[in-house]
RODO-2510 file (C-alpha; in nm, 4 decimals, decimal comma):
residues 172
     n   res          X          Y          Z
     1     x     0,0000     0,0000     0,0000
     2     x     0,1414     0,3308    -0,1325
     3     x    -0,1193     0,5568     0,0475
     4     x    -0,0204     0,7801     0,3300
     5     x    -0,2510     0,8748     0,6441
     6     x    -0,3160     1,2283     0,4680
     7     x    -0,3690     0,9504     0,1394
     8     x    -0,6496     0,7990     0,2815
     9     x    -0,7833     1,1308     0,4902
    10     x    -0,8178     1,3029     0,1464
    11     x    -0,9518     0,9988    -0,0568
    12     x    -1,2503     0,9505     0,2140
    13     x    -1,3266     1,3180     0,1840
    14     x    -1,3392     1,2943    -0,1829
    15     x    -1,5475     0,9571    -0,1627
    16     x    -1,7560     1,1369     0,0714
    17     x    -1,8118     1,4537    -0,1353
    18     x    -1,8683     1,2541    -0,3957
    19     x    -2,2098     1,0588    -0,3084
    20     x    -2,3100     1,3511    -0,1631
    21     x    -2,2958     1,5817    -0,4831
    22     x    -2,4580     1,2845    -0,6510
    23     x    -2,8046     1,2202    -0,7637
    24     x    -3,0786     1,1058    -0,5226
    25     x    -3,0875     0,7979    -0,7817
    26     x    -2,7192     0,7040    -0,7760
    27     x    -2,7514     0,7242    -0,3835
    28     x    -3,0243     0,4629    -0,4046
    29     x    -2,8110     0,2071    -0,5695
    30     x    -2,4426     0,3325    -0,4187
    31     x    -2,6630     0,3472    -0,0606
    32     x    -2,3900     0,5535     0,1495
    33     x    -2,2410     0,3608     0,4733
    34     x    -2,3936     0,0465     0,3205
    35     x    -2,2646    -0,0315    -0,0258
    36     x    -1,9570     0,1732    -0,0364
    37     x    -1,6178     0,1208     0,0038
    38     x    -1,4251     0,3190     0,2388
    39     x    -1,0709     0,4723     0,1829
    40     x    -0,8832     0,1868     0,3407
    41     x    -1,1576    -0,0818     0,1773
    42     x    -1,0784     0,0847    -0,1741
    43     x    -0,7041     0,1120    -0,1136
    44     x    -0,6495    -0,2453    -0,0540
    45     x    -0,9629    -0,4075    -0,3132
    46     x    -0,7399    -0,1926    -0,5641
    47     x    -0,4207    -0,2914    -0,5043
    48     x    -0,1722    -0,3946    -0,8018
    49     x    -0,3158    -0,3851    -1,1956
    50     x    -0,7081    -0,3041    -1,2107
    51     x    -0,8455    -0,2656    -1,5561
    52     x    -0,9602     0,0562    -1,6205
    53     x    -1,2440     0,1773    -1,8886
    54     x    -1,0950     0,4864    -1,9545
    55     x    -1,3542     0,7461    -2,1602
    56     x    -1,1690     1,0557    -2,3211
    57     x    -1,3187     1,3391    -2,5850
    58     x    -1,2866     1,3834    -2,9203
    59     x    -1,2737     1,7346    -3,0611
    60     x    -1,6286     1,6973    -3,1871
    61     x    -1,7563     1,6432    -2,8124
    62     x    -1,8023     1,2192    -2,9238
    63     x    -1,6998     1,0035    -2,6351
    64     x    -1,4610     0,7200    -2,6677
    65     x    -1,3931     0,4956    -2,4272
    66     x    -1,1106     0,2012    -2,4009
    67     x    -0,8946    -0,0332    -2,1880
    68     x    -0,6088     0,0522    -2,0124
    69     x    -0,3690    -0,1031    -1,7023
    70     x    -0,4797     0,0818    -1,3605
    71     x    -0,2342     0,0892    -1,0353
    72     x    -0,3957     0,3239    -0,8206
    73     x    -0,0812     0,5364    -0,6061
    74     x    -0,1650     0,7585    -0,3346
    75     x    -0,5824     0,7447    -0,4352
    76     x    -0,5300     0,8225    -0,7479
    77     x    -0,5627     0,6288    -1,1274
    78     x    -0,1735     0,5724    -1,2917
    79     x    -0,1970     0,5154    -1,6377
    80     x    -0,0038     0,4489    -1,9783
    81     x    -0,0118     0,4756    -2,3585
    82     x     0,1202     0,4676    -2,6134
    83     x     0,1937     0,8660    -2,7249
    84     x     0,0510     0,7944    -3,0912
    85     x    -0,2712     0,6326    -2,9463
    86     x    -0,6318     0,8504    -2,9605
    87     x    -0,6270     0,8465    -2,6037
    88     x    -0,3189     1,0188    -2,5590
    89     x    -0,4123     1,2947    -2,8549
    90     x    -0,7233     1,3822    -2,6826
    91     x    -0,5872     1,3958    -2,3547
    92     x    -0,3371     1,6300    -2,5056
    93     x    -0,6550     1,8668    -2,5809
    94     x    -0,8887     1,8198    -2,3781
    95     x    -0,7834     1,6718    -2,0253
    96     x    -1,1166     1,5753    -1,8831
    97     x    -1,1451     1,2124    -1,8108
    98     x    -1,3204     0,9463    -1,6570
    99     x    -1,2601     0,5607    -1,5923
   100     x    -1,4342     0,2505    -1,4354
   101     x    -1,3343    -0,0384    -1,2935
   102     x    -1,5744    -0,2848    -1,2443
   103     x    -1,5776    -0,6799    -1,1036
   104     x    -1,9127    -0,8171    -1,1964
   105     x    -2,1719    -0,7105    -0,9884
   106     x    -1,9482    -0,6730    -0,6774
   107     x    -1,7302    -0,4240    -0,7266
   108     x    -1,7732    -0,0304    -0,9029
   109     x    -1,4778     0,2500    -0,8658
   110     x    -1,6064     0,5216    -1,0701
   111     x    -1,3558     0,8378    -1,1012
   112     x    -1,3762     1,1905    -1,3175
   113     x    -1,1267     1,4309    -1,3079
   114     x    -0,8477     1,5589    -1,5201
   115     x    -0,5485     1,3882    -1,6413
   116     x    -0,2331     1,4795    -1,5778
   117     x     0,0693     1,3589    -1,7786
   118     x     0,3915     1,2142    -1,5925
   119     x     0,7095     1,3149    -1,7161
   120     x     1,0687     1,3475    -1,5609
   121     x     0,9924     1,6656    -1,3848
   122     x     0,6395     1,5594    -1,2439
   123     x     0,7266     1,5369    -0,8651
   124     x     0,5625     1,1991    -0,8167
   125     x     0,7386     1,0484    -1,1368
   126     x     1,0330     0,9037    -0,9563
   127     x     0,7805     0,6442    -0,7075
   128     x     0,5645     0,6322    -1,0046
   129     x     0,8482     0,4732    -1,2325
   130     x     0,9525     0,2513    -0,9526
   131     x     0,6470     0,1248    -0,8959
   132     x     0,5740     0,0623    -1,2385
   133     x     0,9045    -0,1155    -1,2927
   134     x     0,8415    -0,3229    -1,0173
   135     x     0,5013    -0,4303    -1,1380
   136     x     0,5869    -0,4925    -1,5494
   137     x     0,9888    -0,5196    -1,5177
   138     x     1,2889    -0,2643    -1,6042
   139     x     1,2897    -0,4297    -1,9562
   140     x     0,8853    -0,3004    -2,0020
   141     x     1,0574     0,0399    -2,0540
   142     x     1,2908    -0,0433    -2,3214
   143     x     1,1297    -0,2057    -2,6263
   144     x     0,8365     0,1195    -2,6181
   145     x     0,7228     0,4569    -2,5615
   146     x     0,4840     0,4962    -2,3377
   147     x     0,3678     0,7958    -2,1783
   148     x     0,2003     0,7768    -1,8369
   149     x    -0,1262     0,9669    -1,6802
   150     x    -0,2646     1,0624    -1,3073
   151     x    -0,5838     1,1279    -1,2316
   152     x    -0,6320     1,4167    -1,0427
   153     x    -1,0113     1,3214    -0,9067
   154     x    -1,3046     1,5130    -0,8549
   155     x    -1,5418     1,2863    -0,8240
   156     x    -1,4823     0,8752    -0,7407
   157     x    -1,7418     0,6547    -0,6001
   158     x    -1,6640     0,2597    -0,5102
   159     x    -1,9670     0,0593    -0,4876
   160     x    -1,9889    -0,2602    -0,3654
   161     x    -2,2908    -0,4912    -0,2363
   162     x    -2,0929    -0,6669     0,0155
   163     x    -1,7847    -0,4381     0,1019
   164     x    -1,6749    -0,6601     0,3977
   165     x    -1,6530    -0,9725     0,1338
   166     x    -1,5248    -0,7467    -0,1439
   167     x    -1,2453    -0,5794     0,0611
   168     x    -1,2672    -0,6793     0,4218
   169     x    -1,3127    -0,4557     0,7406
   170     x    -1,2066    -0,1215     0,7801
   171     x    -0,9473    -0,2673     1,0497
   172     x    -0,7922    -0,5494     0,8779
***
């Protein structure tokens, strides 16, 4: 687990502001204290590679959405692409961004925000290439360019049924 105390103080809030700047309708099915995850919950149910649906916007306002490898550092979405991909062009332009990560019917993180690309100089590239590294390999890094993405939330909600099951107690 990458996530500090202040980590997991400012992912609750956000999980918290979240459902309740949401729609009396979402709150019916994401019921608050009752099929949500909290901070530590999500932290550890999202540990390692998660999928991710990632949705981006073309310059005509069209949606597209498409798979990408999730590590979520410090409660927020880590991403890569490759620069010539669509994703990474309409990043480029228009930053807005959301992504889903789903498990069947037990498990929802949904996330908007903005994406921020990782480079050299980005203060939380240095962890963010170690990490990475560790999780594909040094040699990952070699035979392509890839260029990497944080969300910066404003918005995430994790649903699930049976949190307990899905991501044990808050204490353990």
């Amino acid at each position: 687990m990458f996530e500090t105390p202040d980590d997991i103080a400012a992912l609750q809030d956000l999980l918290d502001s979240s459902l309740q700047r949401s729609t009396g309708h979402l709150r019916s099915i994401v019921a608050p204290g009752e099929r949500t995850l909290t901070a530590p919950q999500l932290v550890r149910v999202a540990r390692g590679m998660c999928t991710l649906a990632v949705s981006t916007v073309t310059r005509a306002g069209e949606p597209r959405v498409s798979g990408v490898d999730g590590h979520l550092l410090h409660g927020r979405w880590v991403f890569g692409t490759d620069p010539s991909a669509a994703k990474a062009r309409h990043l480029a332009a228009r930053p807005a961004v959301s992504a889903a990560h789903l498990r069947g019917d037990d498990l929802g993180i949904f996330t908007h925000g903005r994406a921020v690309r990782l480079n050299p100089d980005h203060p939380a590239w240095p962890e963010t290439l170690e990490y990475l590294k560790g999780h594909y390999g040094a040699d990952a890094f070699v035979w392509t360019d890839v260029v990497f993405y944080r969300i910066e939330p404003t918005w995430m909600v994790a649903y699930a049924p049976d949190p307990v099951s899905v991501a044990g107690a808050d204490g353990g």
